[in-house]
N, C-alpha and C positions, 0 to 999 in steps of 0.2 A: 426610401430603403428601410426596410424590417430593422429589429435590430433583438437580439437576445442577452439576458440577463444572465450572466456565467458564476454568480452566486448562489446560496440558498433565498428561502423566502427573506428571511430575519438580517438578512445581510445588505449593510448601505453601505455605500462611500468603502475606497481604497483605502489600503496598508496603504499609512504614509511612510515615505523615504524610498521607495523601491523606483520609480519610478525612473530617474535618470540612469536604471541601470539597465533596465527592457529595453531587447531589440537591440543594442549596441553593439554587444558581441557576436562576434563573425561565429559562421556556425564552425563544428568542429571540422578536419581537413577530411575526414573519412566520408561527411557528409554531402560536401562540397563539390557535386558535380563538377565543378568550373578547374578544380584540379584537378590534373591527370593522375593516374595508377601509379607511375611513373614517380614521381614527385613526393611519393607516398613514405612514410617508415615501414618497416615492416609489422609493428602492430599497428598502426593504422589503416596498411593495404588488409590485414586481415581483418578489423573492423568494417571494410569496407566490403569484402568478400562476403559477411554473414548477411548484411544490411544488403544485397544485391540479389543473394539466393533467399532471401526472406519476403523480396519482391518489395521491399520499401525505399528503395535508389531509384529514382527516376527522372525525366521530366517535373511529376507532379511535387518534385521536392520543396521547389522554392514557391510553387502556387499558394495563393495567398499572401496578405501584408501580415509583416510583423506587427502587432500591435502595441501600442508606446504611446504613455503620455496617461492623464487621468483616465482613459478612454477604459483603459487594460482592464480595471478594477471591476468597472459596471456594467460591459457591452463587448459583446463580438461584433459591434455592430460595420466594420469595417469589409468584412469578410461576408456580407450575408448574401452578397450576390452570387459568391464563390458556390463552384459544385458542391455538389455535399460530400464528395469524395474525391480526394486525389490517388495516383499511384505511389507518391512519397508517404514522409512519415509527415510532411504540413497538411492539417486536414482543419478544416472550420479556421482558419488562420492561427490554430497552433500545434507548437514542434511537441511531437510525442516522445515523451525521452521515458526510458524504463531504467527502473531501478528498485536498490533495495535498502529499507533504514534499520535493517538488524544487523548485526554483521561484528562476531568477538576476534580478538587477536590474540596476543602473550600475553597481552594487558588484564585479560581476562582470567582468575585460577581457573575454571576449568577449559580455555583456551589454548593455543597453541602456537596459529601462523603470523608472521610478521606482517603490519598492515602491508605493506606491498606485496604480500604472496597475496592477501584478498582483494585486492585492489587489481593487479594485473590477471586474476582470473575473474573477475568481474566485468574486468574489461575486455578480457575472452570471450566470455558467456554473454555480451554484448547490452552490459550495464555501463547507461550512459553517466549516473549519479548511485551516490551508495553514501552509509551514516553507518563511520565505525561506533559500534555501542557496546564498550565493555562494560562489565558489572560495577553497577554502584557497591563501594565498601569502603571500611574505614583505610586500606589499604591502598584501594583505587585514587577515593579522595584524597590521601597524604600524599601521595606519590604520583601514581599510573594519570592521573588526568593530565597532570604540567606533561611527564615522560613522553606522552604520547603523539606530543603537539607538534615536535621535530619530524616524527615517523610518517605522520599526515601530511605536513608539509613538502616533504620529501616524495610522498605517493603524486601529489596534486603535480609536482613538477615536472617527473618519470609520466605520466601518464595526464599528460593536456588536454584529453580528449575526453575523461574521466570526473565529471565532478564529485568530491571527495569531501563531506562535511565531517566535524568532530562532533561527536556526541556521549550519550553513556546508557546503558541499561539501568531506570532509574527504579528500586524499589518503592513501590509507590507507598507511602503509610496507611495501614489497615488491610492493602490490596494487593494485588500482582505485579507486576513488571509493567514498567514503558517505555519507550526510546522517546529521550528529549535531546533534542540538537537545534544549533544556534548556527545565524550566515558566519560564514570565515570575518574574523576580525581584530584587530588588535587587542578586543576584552575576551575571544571566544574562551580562553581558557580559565580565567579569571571567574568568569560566568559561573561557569560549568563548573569551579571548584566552589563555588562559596554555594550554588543552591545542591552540589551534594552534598555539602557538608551541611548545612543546615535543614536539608529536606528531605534526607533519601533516609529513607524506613528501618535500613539495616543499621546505617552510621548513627542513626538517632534511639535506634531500639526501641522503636514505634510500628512493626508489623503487626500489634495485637487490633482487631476488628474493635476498638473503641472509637466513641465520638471524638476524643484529642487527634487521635490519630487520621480519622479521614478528614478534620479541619486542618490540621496539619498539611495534607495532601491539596488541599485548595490553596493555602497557604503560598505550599510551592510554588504555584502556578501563577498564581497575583506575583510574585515575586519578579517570574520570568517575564509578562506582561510590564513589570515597572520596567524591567532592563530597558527591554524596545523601546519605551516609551520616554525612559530619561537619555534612549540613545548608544547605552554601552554596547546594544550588538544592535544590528541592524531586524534581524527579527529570528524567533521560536517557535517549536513545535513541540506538540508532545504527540506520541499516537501509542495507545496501548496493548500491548503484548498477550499475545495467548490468553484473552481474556476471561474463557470459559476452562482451562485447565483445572484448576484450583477448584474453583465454586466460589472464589471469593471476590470477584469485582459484583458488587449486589446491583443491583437497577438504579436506586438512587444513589452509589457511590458515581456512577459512568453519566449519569445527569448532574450532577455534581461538579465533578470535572468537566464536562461540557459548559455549562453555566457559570466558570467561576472567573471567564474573562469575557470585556463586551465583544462581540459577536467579528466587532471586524480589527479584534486585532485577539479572536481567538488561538488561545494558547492548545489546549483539548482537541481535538478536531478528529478524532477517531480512533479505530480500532482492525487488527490482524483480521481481518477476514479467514485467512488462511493462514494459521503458524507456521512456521518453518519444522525442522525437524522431517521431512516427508519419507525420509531414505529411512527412517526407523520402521518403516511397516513390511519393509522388504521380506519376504517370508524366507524363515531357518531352510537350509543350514548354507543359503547364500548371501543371506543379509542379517539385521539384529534380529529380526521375529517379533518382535514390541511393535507400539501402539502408532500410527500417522502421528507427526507430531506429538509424540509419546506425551500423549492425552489418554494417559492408563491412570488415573487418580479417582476415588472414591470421595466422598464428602466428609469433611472433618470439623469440629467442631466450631471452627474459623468461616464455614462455609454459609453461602447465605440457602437457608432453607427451604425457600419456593421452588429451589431448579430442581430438576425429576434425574433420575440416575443417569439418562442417555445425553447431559449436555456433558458429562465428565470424557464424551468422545467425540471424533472428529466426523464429519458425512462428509464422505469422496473429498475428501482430505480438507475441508472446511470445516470452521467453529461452529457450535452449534448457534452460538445466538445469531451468525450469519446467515448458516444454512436453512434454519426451518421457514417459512413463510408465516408469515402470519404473526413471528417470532417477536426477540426483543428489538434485532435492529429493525425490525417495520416499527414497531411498538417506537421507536427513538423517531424513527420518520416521520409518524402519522402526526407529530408535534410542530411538523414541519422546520424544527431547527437544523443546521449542519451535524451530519457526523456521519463521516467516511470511513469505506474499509482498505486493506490495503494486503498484500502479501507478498511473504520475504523470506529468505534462508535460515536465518536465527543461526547461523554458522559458526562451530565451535572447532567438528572434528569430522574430515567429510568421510563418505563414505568410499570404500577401496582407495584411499589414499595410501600413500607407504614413509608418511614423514611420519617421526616424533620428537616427541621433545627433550631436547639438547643436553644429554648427560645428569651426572648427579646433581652439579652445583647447580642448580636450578633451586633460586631460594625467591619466591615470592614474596611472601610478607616483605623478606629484606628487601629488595629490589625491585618490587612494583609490575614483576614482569617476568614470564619464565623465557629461561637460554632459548637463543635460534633453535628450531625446527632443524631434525641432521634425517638422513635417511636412516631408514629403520630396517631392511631388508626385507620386508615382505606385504602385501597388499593386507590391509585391515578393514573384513567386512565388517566387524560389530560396532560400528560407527553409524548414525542415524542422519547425518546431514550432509545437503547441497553445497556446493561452489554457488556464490549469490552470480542468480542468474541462469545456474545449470536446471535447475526446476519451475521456480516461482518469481513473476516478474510481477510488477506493479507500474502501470503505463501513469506519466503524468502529461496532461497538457499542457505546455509552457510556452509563454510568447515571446521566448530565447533562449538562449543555453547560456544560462546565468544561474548562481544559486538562489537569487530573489527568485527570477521566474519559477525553478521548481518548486518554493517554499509557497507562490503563491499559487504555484497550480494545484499545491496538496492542499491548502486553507482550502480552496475555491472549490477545491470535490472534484476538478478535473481528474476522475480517473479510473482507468479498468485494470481487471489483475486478471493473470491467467496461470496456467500450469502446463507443465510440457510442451511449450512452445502451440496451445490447441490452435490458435490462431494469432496468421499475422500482421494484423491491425483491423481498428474497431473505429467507424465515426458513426454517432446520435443523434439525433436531433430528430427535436421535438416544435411541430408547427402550427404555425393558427393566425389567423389575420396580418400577415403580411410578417409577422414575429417569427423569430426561434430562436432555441436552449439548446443547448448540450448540455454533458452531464454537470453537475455539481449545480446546474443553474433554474431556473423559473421563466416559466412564461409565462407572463400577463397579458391576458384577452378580456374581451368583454363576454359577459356573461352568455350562454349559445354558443359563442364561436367553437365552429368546427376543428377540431386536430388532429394532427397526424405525425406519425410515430414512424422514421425513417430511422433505417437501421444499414449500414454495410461492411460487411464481416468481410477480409482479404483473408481466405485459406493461407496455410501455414504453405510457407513458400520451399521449402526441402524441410529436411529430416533434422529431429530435433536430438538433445544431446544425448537420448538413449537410440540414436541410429537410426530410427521409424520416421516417415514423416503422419503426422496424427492428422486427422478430419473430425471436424464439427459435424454430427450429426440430428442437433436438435437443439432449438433452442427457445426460450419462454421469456413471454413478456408477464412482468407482473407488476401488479396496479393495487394500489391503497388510498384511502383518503386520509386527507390531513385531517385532523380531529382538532389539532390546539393542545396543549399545554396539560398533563392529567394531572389528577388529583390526588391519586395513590402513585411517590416516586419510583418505590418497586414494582409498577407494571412493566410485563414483559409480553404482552399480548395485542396482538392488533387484530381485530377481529374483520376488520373490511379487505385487509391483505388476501391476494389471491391471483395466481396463474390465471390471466385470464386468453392469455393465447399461445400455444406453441405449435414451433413448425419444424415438421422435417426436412433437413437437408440433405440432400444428395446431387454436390456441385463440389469437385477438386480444385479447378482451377476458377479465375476471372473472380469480380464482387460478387457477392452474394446479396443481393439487394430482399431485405426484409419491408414489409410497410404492414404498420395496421392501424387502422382506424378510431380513436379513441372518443369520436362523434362530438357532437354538441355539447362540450363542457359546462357543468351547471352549478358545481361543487368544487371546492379546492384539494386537487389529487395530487398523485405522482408514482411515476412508472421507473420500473428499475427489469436490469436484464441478466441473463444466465445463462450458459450454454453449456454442454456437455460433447464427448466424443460416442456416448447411447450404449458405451460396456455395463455400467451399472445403476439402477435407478428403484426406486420404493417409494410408495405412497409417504405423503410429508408427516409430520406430528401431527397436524393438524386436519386431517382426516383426506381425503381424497377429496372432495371439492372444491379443496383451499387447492393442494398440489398433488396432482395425479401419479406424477415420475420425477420426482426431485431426488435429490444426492442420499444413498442408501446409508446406513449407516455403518463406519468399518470397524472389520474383523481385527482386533488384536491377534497379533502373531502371523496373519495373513491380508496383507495388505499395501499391494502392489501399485506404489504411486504411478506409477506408469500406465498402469492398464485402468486408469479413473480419472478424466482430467477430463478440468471446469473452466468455463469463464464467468465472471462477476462483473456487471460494472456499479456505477453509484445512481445515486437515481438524478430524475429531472421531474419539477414540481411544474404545476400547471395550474396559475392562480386565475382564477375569473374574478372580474368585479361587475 
């Protein structure tokens, strides 16, 4: 039996301690064919209503083993006889759970909802895990992190079907925003107060772009890495926020934090593909009229210098260092280490909502938190953000519904992101002498060996949360070679990166079955994918032979996340020896 490597290249041996936690937990009851309807909660029975019109309840649910035991870390190799696609959400032998790690509350000053208003419309908008991340500050850290730990707790218990991690919006020092979150545990809060208080940019007054400052920022992250490793939380993440907003996370800051823990108990492990903020391009005088992910910022003095004026925006509602081909994230690929993307709500203040916030006495500083959310009497467009889930989902592969499992499916790169519900489930895999990978992972062949590139898109199964139901009409396979390790840290150029196939779709219903040929491997590559609904599209940065019709770049004041939606996934390496 074949057997596929669900890591990057650079990546050996399992996260230790996870291990007795995979595959033990029963799936959730929504998911659970073997319940009846009947039997159901009523948010349950409607998690189980979305998950059935979304065409992901089936038969194919439980097809495939859970995978458990040292196996999980290094091999799907359990599963490789399995279809390459089910009707369920079990596909290659794991549970696709979506979610989101941005997500602000009361906790946050410029927030508002109490974590279970975002938690139960997370769990509406059919997020199966979510990482509340208020803002790192001196305020947060004295107070709001301990405050918060009962209101999580509370969310986790109301809503069983929900995984619910604690986290924060960590100012990075010298850099931008990141969401770092730790497994549920009896240190998680402890954690999370001492490395904000000792790490986070704002409380330290260390944002200024010096050398102290982005040592500091690795600092951090050795720090988190010691936690796991002395045991105090079971394991960390960090993944970084809107990374091209600013101008200031520079090339070698993001290699930096990538490299500053060993590989298989990395801390760093990616980046927003796709910011939150989407409702902000809503164009006047129905929505804000501002920027996708109000990525309307110019370069400042803090900015690193190489980027050109157009990464300060977003393409069809993507970052640029995501978006372009050819770009930084190939440029981070072609090195062949880990680093994934990911998208999420960044949810503060949603849009046509009609809450606000709860009277005068609302004293933050003092109390770590502003008053309950009260009705406000009237629908608020000038609001730029999603309910996590109502827009941008972030698919993780997990082999259980466990917080381990999704921590290791985000380390591992298991993962695709979409928008507008474009489509309703995505399996990979990449083949070659009796082998295969999915995403985040490597396939090793002998030199020659032939491969191929299987792809099966599940159309969007009803109408997503703006009423439409969306269609995939194109989608591109793109191929780089690994190069190894560069020499200059602020490159942001891959110059092998390149569309080398796209196909038109015109199929509503049934899979979509893709395959292309990536022939006699002779070089150590790796292929990554995209897809679009074909409303908007422009030649790449990188000239038209790199990418013909890639994500155009949007109009501030005019820019309807709705009428522009993507899919991304992470790539899959393909090593010969």
């Amino acid at each position: 039996m074949g057997h596929g490597h669900t890591h990057g290249p650079h990546h050996h041996g399992h996260h230790h301690g996870h291990d007795h936690e995979h595959g033990t937990a029963p799936l959730p009851a929504a998911f659970d064919t073997t319940v009846p309807d009947e039997a159901l909660s009523p948010e349950q029975r409607s998690r189980r209503s979305l998950l059935r019109g979304a065409g992901l309840l089936g038969a194919g649910l439980a097809a495939g083993s859970v995978l458990s035991g040292p196996a999980a870390g290094s091999a799907a190799a359990a599963t490789a006889a399995a279809p390459a696609a089910t009707s369920g959400r079990r596909t290659n032998g794991f549970l696709w759970l979506a979610g989101d790690h941005h997500i602000h509350t009361q906790y946050s000053s410029d927030g508002k909802y109490r974590v279970v208003d975002q938690v139960r419309q997370g769990a509406r908008h059919g997020m199966d895990w979510m990482v509340i991340t208020d803002h790192g500050s001196a305020t947060h850290a004295k107070i709001g992190v301990e405050k918060v730990n009962p209101d999580i707790k509370e969310a986790r218990a109301a809503y069983e079907d929900t995984l619910v991690f604690q986290g924060l919006e960590w100012n990075i020092p010298a850099a931008e925003h990141g969401t770092v979150f730790v497994h549920p545990g009896a240190n998680e809060v402890a954690v999370l107060k001492q490395f904000e208080t000792d790490y986070d940019g704002s409380v330290k007054g260390a944002s200024d772009a010096t050398p102290a400052n982005e040592a500091l920022a690795v600092a951090g992250l050795s720090f988190l890495a010691e936690q796991v490793k002395r045991r105090k939380v079971k394991d960390a993440l960090m993944l970084a926020n809107h990374p091209a907003r600013r101008g200031v996370d520079s090339p070698h800051e993001i290699r930096a934090w990538r490299d500053a823990t060993p590989v298989e108990n990395q801390i760093a492990v990616g980046f927003e593909g796709a910011p939150g903020h989407q409702a902000a391009g809503l164009p006047a005088p129905l929505g804000p009229g501002r920027a996708r992910g109000i990525y309307d910022n110019n370069p400042s003095a803090a900015s690193f210098p190489g980027y050109p004026l157009e990464s300060y925006r977003t393409w069809g509602g993507f970052d640029w260092m995501t978006a372009t081909v050819g770009g930084l994230w190939d440029s981070l690929l072609a090195e062949g280490k880990p680093w994934w993307i990911t998208a999420n709500s960044d949810s503060h203040q949603v849009y046509a909502d009609t809450a606000v916030r709860g009277g005068p006495t609302s004293d933050f500083n003092l109390n770590g938190k502003h008053t309950d959310p009260v009705y406000g009497g009237k629908i608020d467009i000038t609001e730029g953000d999603f309910w996590p889930g109502q827009y941008s989902r972030t698919h993780v592969g997990a082999d259980g519904f466990t917080y381990a499992a999704v921590m290791d499916g985000i380390r591992a790169g298991r993962i695709w992101v979409d928008h507008g519900q474009l489509i309703g489930g995505l399996d990979v895999r990449v083949s070659g002498g009796s082998r295969w990978a999915t995403l985040g992972g490597a396939l090793h062949v002998k030199e020659g060996t032939s491969v191929t590139l299987t792809v099966d898109i599940t159309p969007a199964g009803g109408a997503n949360w703006a009423g439409f139901v969306p269609k995939v009409a194109r989608v591109d396979v793109i191929q780089g070679d690994m190069t190894g390790p560069v020499a200059d840290k602020d490159t942001f150029t891959a110059p092998t990166a390149k569309v080398v196939k796209s196909y038109d779709v015109d199929k509503a219903t049934g899979t979509i079955r893709l395959t292309y040929q990536l022939g006699r491997v002779d070089r150590p590559l790796y292929v990554r994918l995209r897809g679009s609904d074909g409303n908007r599209s422009a030649v790449g940065a990188m000239g038209a032979a790199v990418d013909p019709a890639g994500p155009a770049l949007d109009v501030v004041g005019d820019a309807d996340p709705w009428r522009d939606l993507w899919f991304y996934t992470n790539p899959v390496w393909v090593l010969p020896s």
